[in-house]
N, C-alpha and C positions, 0 to 999 in steps of 0.2 A: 340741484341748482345747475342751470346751464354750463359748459366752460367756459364759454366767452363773458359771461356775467363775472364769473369766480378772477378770469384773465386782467380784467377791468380794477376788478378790484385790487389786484396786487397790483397791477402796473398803471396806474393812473397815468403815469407818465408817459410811456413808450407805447400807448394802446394808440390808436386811431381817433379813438371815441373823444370824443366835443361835448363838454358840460352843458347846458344851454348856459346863455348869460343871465337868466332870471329864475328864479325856483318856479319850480313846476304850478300849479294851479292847484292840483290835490296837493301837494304836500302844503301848499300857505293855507290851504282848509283846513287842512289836520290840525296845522298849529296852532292856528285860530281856535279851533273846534276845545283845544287843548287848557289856551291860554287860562278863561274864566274859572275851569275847574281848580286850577295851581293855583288862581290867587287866593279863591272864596275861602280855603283854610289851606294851611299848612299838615294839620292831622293827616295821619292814612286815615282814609276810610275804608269800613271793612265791607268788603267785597258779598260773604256769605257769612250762615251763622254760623258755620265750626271757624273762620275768621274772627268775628266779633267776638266770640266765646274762648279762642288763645290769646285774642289780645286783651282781656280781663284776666284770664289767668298769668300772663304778664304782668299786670300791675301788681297783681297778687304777688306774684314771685318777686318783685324789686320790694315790695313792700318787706319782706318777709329776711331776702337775704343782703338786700342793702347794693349799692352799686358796685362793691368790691366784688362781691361772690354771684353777679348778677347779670348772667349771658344774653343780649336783648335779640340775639338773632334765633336760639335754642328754640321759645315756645311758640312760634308761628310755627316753625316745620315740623310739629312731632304728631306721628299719624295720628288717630285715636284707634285703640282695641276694641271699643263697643261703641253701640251709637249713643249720638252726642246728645239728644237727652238724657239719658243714664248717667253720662260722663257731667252733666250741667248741673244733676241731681245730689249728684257725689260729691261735685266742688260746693255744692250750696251749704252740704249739710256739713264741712268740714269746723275743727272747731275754732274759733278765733277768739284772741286775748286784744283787745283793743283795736279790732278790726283787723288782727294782723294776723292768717294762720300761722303755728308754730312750725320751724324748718321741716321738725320729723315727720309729720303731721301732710306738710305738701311735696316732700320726697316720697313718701310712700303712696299718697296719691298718684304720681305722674308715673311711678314705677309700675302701679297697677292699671293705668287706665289708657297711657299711653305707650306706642313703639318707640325706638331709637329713631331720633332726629337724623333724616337722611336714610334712611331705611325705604325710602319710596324708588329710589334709586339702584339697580344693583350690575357690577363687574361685565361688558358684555365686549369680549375679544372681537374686533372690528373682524369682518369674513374674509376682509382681502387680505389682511395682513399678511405680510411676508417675516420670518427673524432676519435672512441676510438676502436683501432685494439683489436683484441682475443689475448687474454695472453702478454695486453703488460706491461711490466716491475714489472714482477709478485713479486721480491723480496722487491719493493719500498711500501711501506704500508703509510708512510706519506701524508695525502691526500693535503697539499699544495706542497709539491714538484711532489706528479703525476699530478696534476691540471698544475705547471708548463711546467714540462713534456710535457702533451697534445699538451699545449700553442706550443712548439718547433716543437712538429709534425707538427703541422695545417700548420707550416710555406712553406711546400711543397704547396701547394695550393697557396700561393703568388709568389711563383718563377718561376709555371707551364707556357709558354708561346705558342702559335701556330703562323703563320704568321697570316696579315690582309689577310682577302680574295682581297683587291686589288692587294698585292704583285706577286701574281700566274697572274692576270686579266690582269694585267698592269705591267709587270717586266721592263720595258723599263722607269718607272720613279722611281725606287727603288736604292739604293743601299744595300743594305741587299739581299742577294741569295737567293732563294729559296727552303725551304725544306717542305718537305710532311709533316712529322711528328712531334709531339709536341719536348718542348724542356725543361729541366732547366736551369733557368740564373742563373750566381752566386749571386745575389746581385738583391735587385730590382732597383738601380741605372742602369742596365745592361740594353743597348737596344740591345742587339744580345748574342748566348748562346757562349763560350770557349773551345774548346776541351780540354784543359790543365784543365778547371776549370770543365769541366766533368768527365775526370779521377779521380779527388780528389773526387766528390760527387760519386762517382763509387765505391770509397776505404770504403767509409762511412756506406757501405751497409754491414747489420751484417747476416753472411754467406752465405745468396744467394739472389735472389730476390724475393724469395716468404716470405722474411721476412714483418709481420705485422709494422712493423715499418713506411716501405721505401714503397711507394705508386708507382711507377714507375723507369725504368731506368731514367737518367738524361739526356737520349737523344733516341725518341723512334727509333725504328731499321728502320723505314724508312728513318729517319733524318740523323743516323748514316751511314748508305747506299750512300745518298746521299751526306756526306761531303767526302765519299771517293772518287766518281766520280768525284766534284768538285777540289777536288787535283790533279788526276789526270788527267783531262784537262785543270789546273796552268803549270802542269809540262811536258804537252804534247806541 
């Protein structure tokens, strides 16, 4: 991403730059383009069939362990270990007591047939990172508050993520899309990165990127790149 684009966005205010006074012309297409699909249902619609096919075994699973014990975000992310006819063949022939599989019955299914939830994702230390940047926080002399300090930095290094290399290998058992480039997630609870939660880590950047602080954009320009294309053929 340019600097001056990243510059704009943190400082809206003190940039130069002039909003125009009316939304742009693609962007009221978009909306537009947008709008009839949000009303026509409220449902997700499922995008591919290993989508359509976790989101059955979703209902499966609410059916099974009731809204208490019952994670709704768990079974859209978990990879599959075989292909997903096998895996469709498997859930068919499970056995069910009043339409409902028995617990043990669909835990040992998902244990066999699928990866860990967020497994597409894995640990990638940004290249530029520094542990103690040149001239950082020259006014702080308290050496437990820079020690603190530090501690905060490092925390880019936990949130840095790349895809698994199966995701690119095998995108046909994924659902998480695929992007070239590294990412930040907001959160390490996050198995996939936000663009909304990219703009904020975006804002946080003290005046440009070549700040010692901030070790990477929070999404590299290939990644960036590629969520546009990805939008773009949603909306196509």
């Amino acid at each position: 991403m340019p600097k001056s684009v990243v510059s704009l966005i943190r400082n809206p205010k003190t940039s130069s730059y002039k909003p125009p006074s009316a939304p742009p012309l693609l962007l009221l297409l978009v909306i537009a383009a947008m709008l009839p699909a949000a009303a026509a249902s409220a449902a997700a619609v499922a995008t591919t069939p290993l989508v359509a096919f976790l989101q059955r075994l979703q209902s499966a699973a609410l059916a099974t362990l009731g809204s208490d014990g019952f994670d709704p975000k768990l079974y859209v992310d978990l990879p599959l270990k075989r292909n997903l006819s096998e895996v469709e063949a498997a859930f068919a022939a499970l056995p069910r007591v009043a339409g409902v599989v028995p617990a043990p019955d669909l835990e040992q299914f998902v244990d066999e047939y699928f990866g860990a939830a967020g497994s597409d994702l894995v640990q990638a230390e940004p290249a530029d990172f520094v542990a103690e940047p040149e001239g950082f926080l020259p006014k702080v002399k308290h050496p437990k508050v820079r020690a603190w300090a530090l501690e905060v930095h490092a925390l880019w290094k936990n949130l840095s993520r790349r895809e698994a290399d199966d995701v690119k290998k095998r995108p046909e058992l994924h659902t998480l899309l695929s992007l070239p480039g590294s990412v930040i997630v907001p959160g390490s609870r996050f198995r996939e990165v936000y663009y909304w939660d990219s703009y904020w880590s975006i804002r946080s950047v003290d005046d440009d990127l070549d700040h010692p602080l901030f070790p990477s954009v929070p999404i590299s320009q290939e990644s960036y790149v590629g969520f546009i294309k990805l939008v773009i053929l949603v909306l196509v």
